[in-house]
C-alpha positions as CSV (number, residue, x, y, z in Angstrom):
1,X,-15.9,-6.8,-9.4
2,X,-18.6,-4.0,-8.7
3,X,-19.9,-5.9,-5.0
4,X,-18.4,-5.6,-2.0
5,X,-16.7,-9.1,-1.0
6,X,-13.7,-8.3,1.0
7,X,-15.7,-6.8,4.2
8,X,-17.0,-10.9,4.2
9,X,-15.4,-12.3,6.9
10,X,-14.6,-16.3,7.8
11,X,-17.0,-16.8,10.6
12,X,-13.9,-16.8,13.3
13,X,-12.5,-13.3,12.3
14,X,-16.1,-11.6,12.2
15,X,-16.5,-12.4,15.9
16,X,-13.1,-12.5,17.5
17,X,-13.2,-9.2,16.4
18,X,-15.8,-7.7,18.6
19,X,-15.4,-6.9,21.8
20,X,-17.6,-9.8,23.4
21,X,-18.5,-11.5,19.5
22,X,-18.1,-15.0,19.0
23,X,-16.0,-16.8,16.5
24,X,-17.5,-19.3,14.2
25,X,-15.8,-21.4,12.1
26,X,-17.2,-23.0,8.9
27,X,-17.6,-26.9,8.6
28,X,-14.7,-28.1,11.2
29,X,-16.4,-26.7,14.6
30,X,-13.5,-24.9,16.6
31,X,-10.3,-24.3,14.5
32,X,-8.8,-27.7,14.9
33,X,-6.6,-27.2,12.1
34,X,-4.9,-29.8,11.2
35,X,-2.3,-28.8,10.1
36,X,6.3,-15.3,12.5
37,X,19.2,-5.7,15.2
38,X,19.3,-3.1,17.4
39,X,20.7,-3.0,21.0
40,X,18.8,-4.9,23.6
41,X,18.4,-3.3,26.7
42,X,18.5,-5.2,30.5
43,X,17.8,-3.9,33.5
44,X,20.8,-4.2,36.2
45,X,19.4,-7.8,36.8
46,X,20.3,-8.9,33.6
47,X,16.9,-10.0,32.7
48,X,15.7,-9.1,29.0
49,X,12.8,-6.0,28.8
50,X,11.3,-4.1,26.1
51,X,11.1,-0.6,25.8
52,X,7.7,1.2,27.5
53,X,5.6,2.6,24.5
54,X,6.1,6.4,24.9
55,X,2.0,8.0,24.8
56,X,2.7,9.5,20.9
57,X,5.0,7.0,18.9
58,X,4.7,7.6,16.1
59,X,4.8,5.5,12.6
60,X,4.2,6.4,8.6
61,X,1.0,5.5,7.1
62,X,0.4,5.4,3.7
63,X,-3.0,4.5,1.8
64,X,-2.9,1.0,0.1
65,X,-2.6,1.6,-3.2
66,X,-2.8,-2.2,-4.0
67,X,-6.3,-2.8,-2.0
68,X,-7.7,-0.2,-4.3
69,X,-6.8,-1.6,-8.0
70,X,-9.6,-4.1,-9.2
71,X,-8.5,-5.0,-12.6
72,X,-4.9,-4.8,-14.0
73,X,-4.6,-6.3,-17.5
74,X,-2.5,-9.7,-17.6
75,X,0.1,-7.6,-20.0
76,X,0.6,-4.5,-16.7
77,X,0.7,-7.1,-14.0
78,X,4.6,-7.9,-13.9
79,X,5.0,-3.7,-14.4
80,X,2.3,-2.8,-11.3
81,X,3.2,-5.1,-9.0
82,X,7.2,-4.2,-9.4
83,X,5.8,-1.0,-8.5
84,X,3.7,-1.7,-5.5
85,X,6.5,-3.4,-4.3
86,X,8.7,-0.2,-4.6
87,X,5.8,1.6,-2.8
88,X,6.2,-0.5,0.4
89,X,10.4,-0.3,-0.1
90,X,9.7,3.7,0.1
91,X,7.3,3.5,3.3
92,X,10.1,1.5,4.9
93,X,13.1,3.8,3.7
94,X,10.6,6.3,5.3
95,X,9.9,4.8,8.5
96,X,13.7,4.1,9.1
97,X,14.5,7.5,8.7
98,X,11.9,8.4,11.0
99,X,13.4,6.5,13.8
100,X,16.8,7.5,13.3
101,X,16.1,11.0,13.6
102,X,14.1,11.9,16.8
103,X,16.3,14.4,17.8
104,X,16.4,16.8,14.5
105,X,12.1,15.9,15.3
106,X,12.6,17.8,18.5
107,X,14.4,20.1,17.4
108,X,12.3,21.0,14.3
109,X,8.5,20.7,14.6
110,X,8.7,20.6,10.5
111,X,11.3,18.4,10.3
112,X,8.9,15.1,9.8
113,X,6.8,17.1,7.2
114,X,9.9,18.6,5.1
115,X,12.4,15.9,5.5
116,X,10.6,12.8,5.5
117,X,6.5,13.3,4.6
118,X,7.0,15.7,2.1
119,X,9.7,13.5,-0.3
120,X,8.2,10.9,0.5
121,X,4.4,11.7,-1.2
122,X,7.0,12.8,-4.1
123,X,8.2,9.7,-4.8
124,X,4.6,8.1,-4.4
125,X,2.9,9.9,-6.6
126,X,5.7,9.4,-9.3
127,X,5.6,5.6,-8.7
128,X,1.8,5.9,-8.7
129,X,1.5,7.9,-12.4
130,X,4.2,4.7,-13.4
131,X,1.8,2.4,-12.3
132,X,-1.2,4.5,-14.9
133,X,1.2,4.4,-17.8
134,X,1.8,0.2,-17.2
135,X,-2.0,0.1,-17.3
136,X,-3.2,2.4,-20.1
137,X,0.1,1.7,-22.2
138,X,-1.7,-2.0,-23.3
139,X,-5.3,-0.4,-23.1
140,X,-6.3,-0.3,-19.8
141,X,-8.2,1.6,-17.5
142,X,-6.6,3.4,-14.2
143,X,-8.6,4.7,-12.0
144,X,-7.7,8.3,-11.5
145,X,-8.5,8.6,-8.0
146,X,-5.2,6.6,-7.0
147,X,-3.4,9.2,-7.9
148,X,-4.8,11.2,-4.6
149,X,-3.3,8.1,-2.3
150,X,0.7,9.8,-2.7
151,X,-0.2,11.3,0.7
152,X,1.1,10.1,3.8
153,X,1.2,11.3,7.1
154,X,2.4,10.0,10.7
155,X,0.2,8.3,13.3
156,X,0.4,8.2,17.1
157,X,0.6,5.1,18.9
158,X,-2.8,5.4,20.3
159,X,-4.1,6.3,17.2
160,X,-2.8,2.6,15.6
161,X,-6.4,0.5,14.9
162,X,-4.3,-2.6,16.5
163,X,-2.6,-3.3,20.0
164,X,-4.5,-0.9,22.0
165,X,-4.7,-2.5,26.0
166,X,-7.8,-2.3,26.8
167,X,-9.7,-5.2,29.1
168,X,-11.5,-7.2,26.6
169,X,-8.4,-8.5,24.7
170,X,-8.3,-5.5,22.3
171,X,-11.2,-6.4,20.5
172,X,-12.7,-3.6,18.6
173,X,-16.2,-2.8,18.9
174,X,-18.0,-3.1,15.5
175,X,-16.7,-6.4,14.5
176,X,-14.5,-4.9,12.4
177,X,-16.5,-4.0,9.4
178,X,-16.2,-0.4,8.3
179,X,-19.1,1.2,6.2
180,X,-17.0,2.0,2.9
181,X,-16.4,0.4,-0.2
182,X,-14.3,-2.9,0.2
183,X,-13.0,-1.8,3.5
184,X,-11.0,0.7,2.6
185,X,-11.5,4.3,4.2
186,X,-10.1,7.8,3.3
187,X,-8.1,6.3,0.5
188,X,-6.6,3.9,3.3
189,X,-7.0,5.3,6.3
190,X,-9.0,3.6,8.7
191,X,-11.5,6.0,10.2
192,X,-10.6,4.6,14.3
193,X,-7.4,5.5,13.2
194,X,-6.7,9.3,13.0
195,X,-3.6,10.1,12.0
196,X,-1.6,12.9,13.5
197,X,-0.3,16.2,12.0
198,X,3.0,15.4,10.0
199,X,4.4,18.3,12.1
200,X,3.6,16.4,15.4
201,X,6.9,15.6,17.1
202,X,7.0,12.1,17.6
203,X,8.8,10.2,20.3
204,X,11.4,7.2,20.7
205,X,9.5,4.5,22.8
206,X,7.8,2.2,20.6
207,X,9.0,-0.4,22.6
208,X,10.5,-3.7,21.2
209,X,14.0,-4.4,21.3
210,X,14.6,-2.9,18.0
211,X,12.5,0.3,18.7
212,X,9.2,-0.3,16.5
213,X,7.4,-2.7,19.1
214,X,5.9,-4.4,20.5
215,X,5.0,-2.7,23.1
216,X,3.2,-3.2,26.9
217,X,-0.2,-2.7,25.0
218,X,0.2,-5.2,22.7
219,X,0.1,-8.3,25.3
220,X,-2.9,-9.3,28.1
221,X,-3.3,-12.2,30.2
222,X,-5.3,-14.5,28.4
223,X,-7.0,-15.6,31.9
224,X,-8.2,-12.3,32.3
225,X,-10.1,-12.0,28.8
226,X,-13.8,-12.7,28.9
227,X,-15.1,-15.3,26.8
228,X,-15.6,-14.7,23.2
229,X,-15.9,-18.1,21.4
230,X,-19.4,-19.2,20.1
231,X,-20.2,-22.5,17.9
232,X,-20.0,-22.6,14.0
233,X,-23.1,-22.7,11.9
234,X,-25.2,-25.3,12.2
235,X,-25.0,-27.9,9.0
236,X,-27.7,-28.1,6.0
237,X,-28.7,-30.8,4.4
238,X,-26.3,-30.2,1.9
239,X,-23.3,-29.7,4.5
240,X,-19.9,-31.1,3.3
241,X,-18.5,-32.4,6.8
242,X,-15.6,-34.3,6.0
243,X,-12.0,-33.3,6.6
244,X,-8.5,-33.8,4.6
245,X,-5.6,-33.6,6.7
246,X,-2.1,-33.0,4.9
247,X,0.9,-33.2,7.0
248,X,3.9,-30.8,5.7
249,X,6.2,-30.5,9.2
250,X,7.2,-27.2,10.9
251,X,9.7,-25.8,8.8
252,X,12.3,-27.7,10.9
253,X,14.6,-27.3,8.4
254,X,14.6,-23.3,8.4
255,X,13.6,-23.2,4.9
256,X,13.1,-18.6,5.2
257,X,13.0,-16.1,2.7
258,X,11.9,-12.5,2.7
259,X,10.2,-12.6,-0.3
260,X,6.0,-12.8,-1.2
261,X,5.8,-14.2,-5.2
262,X,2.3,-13.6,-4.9
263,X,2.1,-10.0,-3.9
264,X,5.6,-8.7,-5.4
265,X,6.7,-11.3,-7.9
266,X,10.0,-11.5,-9.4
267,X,11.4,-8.9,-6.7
268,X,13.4,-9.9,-3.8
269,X,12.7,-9.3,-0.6
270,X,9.0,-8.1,-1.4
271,X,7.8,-9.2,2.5
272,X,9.9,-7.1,4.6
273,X,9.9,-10.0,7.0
274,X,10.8,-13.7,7.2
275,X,8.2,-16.8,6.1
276,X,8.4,-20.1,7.3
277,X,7.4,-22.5,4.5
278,X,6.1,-25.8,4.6
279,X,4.8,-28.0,1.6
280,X,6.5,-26.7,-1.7
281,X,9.9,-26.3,-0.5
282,X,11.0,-23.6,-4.1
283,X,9.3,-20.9,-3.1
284,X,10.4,-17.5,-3.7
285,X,9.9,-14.2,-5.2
286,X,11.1,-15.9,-9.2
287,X,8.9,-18.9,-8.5
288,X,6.8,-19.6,-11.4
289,X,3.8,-22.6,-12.0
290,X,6.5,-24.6,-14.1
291,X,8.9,-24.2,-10.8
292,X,6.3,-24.9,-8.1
293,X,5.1,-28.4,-10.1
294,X,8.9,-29.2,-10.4
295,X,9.6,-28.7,-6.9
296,X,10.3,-31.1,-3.8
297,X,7.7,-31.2,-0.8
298,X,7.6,-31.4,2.6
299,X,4.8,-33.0,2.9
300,X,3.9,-36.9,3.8
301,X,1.6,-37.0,1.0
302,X,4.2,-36.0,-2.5
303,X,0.8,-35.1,-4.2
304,X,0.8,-32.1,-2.3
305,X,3.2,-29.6,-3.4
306,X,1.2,-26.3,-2.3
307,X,2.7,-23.5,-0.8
308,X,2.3,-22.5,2.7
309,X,4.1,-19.9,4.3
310,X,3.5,-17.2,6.7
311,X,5.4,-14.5,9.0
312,X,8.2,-15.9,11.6
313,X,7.6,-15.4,15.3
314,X,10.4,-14.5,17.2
315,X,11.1,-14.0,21.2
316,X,13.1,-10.0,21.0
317,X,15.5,-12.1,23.1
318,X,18.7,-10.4,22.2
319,X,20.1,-13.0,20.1
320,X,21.0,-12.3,16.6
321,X,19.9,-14.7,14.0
322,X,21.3,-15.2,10.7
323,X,18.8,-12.1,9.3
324,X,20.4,-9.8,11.9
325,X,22.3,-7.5,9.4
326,X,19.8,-8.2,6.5
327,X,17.1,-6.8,4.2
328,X,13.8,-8.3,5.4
329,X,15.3,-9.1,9.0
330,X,17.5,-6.6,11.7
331,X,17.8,-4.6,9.1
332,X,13.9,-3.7,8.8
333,X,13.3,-4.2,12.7
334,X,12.7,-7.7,12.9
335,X,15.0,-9.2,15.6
336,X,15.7,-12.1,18.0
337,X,15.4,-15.6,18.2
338,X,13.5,-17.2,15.6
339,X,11.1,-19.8,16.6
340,X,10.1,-23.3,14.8
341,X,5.9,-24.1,15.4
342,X,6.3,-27.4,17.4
343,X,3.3,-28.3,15.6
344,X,1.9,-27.1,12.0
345,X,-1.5,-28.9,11.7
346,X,-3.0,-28.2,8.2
347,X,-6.8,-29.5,7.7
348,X,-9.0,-28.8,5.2
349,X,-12.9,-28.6,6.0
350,X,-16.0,-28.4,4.1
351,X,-19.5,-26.2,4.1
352,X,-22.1,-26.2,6.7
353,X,-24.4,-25.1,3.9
354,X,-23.6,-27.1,0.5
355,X,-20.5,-29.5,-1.0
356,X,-17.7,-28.2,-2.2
357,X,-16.1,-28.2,-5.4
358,X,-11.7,-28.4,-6.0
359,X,-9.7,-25.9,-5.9
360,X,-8.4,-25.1,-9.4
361,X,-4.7,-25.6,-9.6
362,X,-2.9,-22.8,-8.5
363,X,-4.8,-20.8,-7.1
364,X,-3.7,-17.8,-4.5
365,X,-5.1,-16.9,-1.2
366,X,-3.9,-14.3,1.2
367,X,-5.7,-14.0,4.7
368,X,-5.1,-11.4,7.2
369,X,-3.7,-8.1,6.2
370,X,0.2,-7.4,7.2
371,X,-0.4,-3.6,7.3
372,X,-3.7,-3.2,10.1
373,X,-2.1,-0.6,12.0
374,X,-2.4,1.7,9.1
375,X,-5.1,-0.5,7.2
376,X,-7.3,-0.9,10.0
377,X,-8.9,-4.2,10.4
378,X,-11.2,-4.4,7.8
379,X,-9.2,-7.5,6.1
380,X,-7.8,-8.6,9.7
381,X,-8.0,-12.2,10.6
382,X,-5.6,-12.7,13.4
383,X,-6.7,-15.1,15.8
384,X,-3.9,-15.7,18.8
385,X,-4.4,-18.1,21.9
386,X,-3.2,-20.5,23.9
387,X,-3.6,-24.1,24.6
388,X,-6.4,-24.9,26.5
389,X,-8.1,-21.5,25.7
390,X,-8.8,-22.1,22.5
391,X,-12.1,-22.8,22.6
392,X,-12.8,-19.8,24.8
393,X,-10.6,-17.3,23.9
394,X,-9.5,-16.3,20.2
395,X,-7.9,-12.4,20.2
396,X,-7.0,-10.5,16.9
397,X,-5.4,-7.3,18.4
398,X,-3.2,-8.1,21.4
399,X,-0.6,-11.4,21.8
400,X,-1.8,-13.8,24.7
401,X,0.1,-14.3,27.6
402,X,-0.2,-17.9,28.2
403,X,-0.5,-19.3,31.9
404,X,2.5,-22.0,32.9
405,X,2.5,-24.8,31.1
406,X,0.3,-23.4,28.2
407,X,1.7,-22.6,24.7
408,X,0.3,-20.0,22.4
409,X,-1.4,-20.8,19.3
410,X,-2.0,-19.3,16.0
411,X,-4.8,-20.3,14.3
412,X,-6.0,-19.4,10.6
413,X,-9.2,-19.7,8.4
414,X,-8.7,-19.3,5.0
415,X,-11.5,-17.6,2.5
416,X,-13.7,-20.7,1.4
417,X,-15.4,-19.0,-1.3
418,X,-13.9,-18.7,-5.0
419,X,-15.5,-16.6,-7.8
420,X,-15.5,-19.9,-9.7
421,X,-13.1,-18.2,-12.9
422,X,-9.8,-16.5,-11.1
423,X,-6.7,-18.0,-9.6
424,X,-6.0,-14.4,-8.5
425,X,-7.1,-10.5,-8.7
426,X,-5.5,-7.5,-8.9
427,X,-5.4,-6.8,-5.4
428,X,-5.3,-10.5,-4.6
429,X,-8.7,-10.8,-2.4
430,X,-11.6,-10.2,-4.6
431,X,-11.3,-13.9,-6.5
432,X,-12.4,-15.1,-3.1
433,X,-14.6,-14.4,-0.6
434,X,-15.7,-15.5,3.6
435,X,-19.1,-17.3,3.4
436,X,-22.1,-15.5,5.6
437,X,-20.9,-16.3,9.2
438,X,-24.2,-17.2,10.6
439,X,-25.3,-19.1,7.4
440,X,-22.2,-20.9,6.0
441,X,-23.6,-19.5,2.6
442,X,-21.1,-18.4,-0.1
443,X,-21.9,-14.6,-1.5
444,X,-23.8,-14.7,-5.0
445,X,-21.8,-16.0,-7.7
446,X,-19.3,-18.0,-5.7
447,X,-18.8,-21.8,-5.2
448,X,-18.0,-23.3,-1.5
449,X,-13.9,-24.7,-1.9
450,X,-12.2,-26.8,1.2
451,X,-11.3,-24.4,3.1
452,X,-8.1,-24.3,4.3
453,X,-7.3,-23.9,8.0
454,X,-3.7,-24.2,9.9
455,X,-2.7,-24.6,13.7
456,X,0.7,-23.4,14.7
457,X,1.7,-24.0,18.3
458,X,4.7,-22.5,19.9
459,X,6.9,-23.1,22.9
460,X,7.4,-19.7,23.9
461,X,9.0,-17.5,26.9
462,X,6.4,-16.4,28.8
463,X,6.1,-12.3,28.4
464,X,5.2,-10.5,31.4
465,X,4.6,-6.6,32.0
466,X,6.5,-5.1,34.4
467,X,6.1,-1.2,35.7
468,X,4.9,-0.5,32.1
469,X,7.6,-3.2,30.2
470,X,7.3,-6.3,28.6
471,X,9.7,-9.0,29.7
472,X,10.0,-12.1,27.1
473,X,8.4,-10.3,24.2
474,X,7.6,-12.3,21.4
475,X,5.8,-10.6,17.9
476,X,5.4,-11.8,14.4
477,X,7.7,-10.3,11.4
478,X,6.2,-7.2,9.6
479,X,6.5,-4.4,8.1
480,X,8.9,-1.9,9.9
481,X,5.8,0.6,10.2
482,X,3.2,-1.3,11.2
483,X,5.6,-1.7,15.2
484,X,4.6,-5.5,15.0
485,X,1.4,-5.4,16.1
486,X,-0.5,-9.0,16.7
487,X,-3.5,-8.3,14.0
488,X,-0.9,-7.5,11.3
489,X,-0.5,-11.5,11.1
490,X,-1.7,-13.0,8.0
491,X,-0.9,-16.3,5.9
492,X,-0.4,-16.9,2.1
493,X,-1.4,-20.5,-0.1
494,X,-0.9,-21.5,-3.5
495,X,-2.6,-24.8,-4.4
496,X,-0.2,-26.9,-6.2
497,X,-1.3,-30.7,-6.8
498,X,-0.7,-33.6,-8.1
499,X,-2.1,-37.3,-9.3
500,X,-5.8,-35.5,-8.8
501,X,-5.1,-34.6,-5.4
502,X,-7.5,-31.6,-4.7
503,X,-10.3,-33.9,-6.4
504,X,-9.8,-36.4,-3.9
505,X,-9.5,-33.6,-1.1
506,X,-13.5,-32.4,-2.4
507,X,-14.8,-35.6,-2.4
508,X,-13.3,-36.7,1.7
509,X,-15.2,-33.4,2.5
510,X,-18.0,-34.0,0.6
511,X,-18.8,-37.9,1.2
512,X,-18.2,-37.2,5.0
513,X,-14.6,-38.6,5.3
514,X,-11.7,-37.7,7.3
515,X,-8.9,-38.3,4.8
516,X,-5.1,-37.4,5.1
């Protein structure tokens, strides 16, 4: 796993990402796919508002240990990810007790560094040499430069890579790709984002009704964004351009959980947030292959019994949903209203440049990273909108705020390149891989899949900024630290089939058909 995959990009996320880039997406033209509690405060009118973003909010951030490993042995995976799991718990314990004590902050310039920075690397680096001994214990090899990722320090909120209001729908400026090795930098730490000295005094306003966001920043009028779609590849010879459509519903029947079996298996509440799921309807953090194949579906078609799910949206509304005093939900700073899609269209396309062969059974794909605001947005692939924009506008670091009469969309693109032998990797991206986004052309050693693509469509309140607050704020669930920012969305897929189901979805794309 020596070449440098991850920094590949589906076409849409490579442009949406720069500032005036365009977004491209493989086989299916624009992303038609068929197819996330504290006090509230009002003002004396009653009406709902967010709190301003203070200039120097400030959050933990930690290097990603798990985007560093590149081979655990099958014997050490159960052992590792337990423990990657308990290195996002501490980051939250963290970050909780960072918010709840902003006045021993001011009071103590080292109060951040000694009662919360300092412990905190302790019990990294302990979980970290854990994760070594699960490795070398049934002979494998750790690499001993993850021991030097215990470190963690705060960040200011206009040091976060994502949410930052600037005027061309906070679109960053190199398309996201950052020169290191899998697009990781500084064990972690993206380079746009500096983090601050751990003896900074940090302040309270990170807006959001439950204090970590989202904030002013984090929204722009989406009629005020420039421009920044362009067409998809153009199709080979070889092109695969037909389409399977599978439809699964909208989670109608509030089927949540807090968990992530792919990332932190057999522990509960591995997320930090809420997932809708659609398709495979046993999904949680025990779920095994025997479980998912036994399982009931959603979905029209009973061959498909895959697993989608991704991050709830809610409107920071004030009302308290059935999460509010829980683990995952109010708990860990995601509050308000949950709200259903009022359409999940799930399509998968083919290749501009070749045919595609099935996806193996059971295979796992993540896309988008949930942690970008410490991450940076190497791995981002957000893409936010809103009906009727769609095919002009596509933003990965701010929330849209849709004119009247025009819903916001979520739109996904899944990696359609697989190494052609895993169903996974150790930090669950390098199996797969973004094909070029100007060829269509799947990196060496990789075969083209159907690549999966999703539509979600939401009736939503419409947010609007007033003398530096957000009225109506929507966000998706995340991580406590990362203060809900919009390129922290992401979406997770197991394939699980039946009666040769993913057979027949290659050959629809590759004789030309639009199946469902």
């Amino acid at each position: 796993m020596g070449r440098n995959i991850r920094k590949r990009r589906s076409p849409l996320t490579v442009k949406v990402i720069a500032a005036s880039a365009a977004v491209a997406l493989g086989g299916g033209g624009l992303l038609y796919a068929q197819m996330n509690a504290s006090a509230h405060e009002s003002n004396n009118s009653a009406q709902n508002y967010t709190k301003a973003a203070a200039a120097t909010v400030a959050t933990i951030s930690c290097p990603d240990v798990g985007q560093k490993l590149t081979s655990v042995p099958d014997k050490a995976k159960q052992g590792v990810a337990t423990e990657l799991a308990n290195l996002d718990k501490q980051i939250t314990e963290a970050y909780s007790r960072l918010a709840s004590t902003r006045q021993a902050q001011a009071n103590d310039a080292n109060f951040v560094q000694n009662a919360i920075v300092g412990p905190l690397k302790e019990k990294r680096a302990a979980t970290i040499d854990r994760i070594r001994i699960d490795i070398t214990r049934v002979g494998g090899q750790f690499n001993s430069a993850l021991s030097q990722l215990a470190a963690c320090t705060t960040q200011a909120a206009n040091q976060t890579t994502a949410g930052q209001g600037n005027n061309n729908g906070g679109q960053n400026n190199n398309g996201g790709q950052n020169n290191n090795n899998g697009g990781q930098n500084n064990g972690g730490q993206a380079s746009a984002a500096p983090s601050a000295s751990a003896s900074t005094p940090v302040d309270v306003g990170a807006g959001g009704q439950a204090g970590n966001g989202p904030s002013a920043a984090d929204f722009v009028d989406i009629t005020k964004v420039a421009a920044n779609v362009q067409g998809k590849p153009q199709n080979g010879a070889q092109a695969s351009t037909g389409t399977f459509t599978t439809r699964c519903g909208t989670n109608q029947n509030k089927n949540h959980n807090t968990d992530n079996v792919i990332v932190a298996p057999g522990v509960t509440n591995g997320a930090h947030h809420e997932h809708d799921y659609v398709g495979n309807q046993k999904v949680n953090a025990f779920s095994t292959n025997d479980s998912l194949l036994a399982a009931p579906s959603s979905c029209q078609n009973q061959s498909d019994l895959s697993a989608y799910y991704w991050p709830v949206v809610r409107e920071q509304n004030g009302q308290q949903e059935f999460d509010a005093n829980a683990l995952g939900g109010g708990k860990e700073g995601n509050v308000g209203k949950i709200i259903t899609p009022v359409k999940a269209q799930i399509k998968y396309v083919g290749s501009p440049a070749s045919k595609v062969v099935a996806m193996p059974q059971f295979l796992r794909i993540i896309t988008g990273d949930a942690k970008t605001t410490t991450n940076g947005l190497a791995n981002a692939n957000a893409h936010w909108s809103c009906t009727g924009f769609e095919n002009k506008v596509q933003l990965t670091q701010q929330y849209p705020i849709c004119p009247q009469g025009s819903q916001v969309v979520r739109t996904f693109a899944f990696q359609s390149c697989w190494d052609g032998v895993n169903i996974d990797s150790a930090n669950h991206r390098t199996h797969v891989a973004f094909a070029d986004p100007a060829s269509g052309v799947c990196p060496n050693g990789f075969k083209a899949i159907p690549q999966l693509t999703m539509r979600l469509v939401y009736n939503l309140a419409q947010p609007s900024i007033v003398n530096g607050q957000v009225k109506n704020a929507y966000a998706v669930d995340g991580f406590p630290e990362q203060l809900h920012k919009a390129a922290t969305d992401h979406d997770d897929f197991i394939s699980v089939t039946k009666n040769n189901l993913a057979a027949t979805i290659a050959n629809c794309i590759n004789t030309g058909k639009k199946c469902q």
